[in-house]
N, C-alpha and C positions, 0 to 999 in steps of 0.2 A: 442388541436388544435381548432383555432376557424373556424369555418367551413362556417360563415359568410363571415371572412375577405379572408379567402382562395378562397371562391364565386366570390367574389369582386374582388379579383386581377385577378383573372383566365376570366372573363367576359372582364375583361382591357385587358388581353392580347388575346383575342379571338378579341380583336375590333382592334388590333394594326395588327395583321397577316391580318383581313382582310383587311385592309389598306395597308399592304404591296403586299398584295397579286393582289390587282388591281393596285395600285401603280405602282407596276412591271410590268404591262402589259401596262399601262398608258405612263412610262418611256419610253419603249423599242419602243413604234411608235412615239416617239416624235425622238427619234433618226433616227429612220425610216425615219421620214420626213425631219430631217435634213443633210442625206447625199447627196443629187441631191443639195442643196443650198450648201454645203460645197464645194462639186466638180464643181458646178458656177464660186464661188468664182476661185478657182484654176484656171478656163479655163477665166479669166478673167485676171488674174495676168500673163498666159500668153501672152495675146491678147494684154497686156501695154506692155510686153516685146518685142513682136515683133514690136508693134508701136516706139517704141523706136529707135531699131537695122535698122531702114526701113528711107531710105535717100527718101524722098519722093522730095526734088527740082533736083533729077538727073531722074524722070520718065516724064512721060506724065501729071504728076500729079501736075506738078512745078505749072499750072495756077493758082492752087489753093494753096495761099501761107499760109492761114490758116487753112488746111484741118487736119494737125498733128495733131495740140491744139485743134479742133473740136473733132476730133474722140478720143482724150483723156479724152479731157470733158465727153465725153458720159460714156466711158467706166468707168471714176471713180462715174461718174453718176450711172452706175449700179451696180458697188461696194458696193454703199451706201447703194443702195435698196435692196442689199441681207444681207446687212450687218445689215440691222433692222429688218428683216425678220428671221434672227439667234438671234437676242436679245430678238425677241420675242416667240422664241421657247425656248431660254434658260429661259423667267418668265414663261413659263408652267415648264417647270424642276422645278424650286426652288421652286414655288407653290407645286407641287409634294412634295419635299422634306422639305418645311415646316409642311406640314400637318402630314408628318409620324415623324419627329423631335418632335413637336406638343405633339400628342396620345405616342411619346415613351418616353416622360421625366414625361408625366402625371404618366405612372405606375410607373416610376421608383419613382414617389417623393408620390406617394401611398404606394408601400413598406418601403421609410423612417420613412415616417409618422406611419407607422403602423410593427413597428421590434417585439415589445410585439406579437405580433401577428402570424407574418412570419420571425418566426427564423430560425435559421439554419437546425433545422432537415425539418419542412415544407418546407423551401424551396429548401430542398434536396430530397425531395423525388418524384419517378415518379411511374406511372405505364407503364401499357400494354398500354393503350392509350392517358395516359398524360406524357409529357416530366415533369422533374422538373422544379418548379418557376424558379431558378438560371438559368440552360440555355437557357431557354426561352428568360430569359433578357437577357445575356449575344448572344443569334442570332438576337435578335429586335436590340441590341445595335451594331453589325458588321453593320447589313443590312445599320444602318441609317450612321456608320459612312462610310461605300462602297457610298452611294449616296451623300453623302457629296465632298468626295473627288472626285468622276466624274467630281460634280456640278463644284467644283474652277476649276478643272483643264480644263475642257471647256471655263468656263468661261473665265481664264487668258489666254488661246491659243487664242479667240476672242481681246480679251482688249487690246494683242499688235498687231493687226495686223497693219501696215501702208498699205496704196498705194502707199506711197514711197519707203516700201522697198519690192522689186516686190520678193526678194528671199520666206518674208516671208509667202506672198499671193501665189506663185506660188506650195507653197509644205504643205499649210494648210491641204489638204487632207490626207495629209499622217501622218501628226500631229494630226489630228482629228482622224485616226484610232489608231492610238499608244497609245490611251487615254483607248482605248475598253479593258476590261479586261473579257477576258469567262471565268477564273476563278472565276473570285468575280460573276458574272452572274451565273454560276453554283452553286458555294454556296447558294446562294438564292434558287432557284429553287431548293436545295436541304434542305436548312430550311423549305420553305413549303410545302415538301412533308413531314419532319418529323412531322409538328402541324396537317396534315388533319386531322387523326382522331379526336385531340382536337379540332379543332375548328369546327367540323362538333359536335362533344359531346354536 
């Protein structure tokens, strides 16, 4: 066993858990801050709905014969501005997610490079306080592809939304939580409890 390369990889992977490890915490407030815009949104899509359903030339309101297409205006007016406000919460996500994509294909193309090296028994073997090379990769490699698929699948719930089609603005909320997995959220937080001791090593 070379005891170098084994160094070497194990240093990668101590640099990629920390990176998940803040990542994760990084993640989880950027969602934080994107539920009150999500739920905006929604109470917006209802606000066109009922501007809609609302006969405004049979009220007190008839003098103002452009009052409808005003207050429409506005309202997709402020669609907009939550709607860039979510785009730009999603390029702190993918920033997130590139950087641990980034550091987890580094080690992964370290062990290519280096199989003479970190064969199959080295990379089978663990102790009391180190996990084996292989699952290590193989929890780096969930973690990134769990962020990944949040990432689109947020993403694409955003990219179609219209103003025109007030069903799908009106129940984004709901769509946006149906996204949330405390599964795969658990998993993680259950990867790095199992690296502490190594990355504290």
């Amino acid at each position: 066993m070379d005891q170098l390369g084994v160094s070497t990889c194990h240093q990668n992977l101590k640099q990629c858990f920390h990176t998940l490890e803040t990542n994760h915490k990084a993640w989880n407030l950027v969602l934080t801050e994107c539920t009150p815009l999500v739920s905006s949104l929604g109470n917006l899509g209802e606000q066109l709905r009922a501007l809609d359903n609302i006969q405004l030339g049979v009220t007190q309101l008839h003098r103002f014969p452009d009052l409808q297409e005003r207050l429409r205006f506005k309202l997709l007016q402020a669609v907009d501005v939550v709607l860039g406000k979510l785009t730009d919460k999603m390029d702190e996500l993918q920033k997130l997610l590139k950087t641990l994509s980034n550091q987890v294909s580094t080690v992964f193309q370290f062990c290519e490079q280096n199989t003479g090296i970190l064969d199959l028994a080295t990379c089978t073997l663990r102790s009391a306080t180190s996990p084996s090379i292989a699952d290590m990769l193989e929890w780096l490699q969930d973690a990134n592809n769990y962020y990944r698929q949040q990432f689109l699948r947020r993403k694409h719930l955003l990219q179609v939304l219209r103003p025109d089609d007030l069903s799908l603005v009106e129940e984004v909320l709901k769509r946006w939580e149906s996204v949330d997995s405390p599964d795969g959220e658990e998993h993680i937080s259950d990867t790095l409890s199992r690296v502490s001791f190594f990355v504290e090593s």
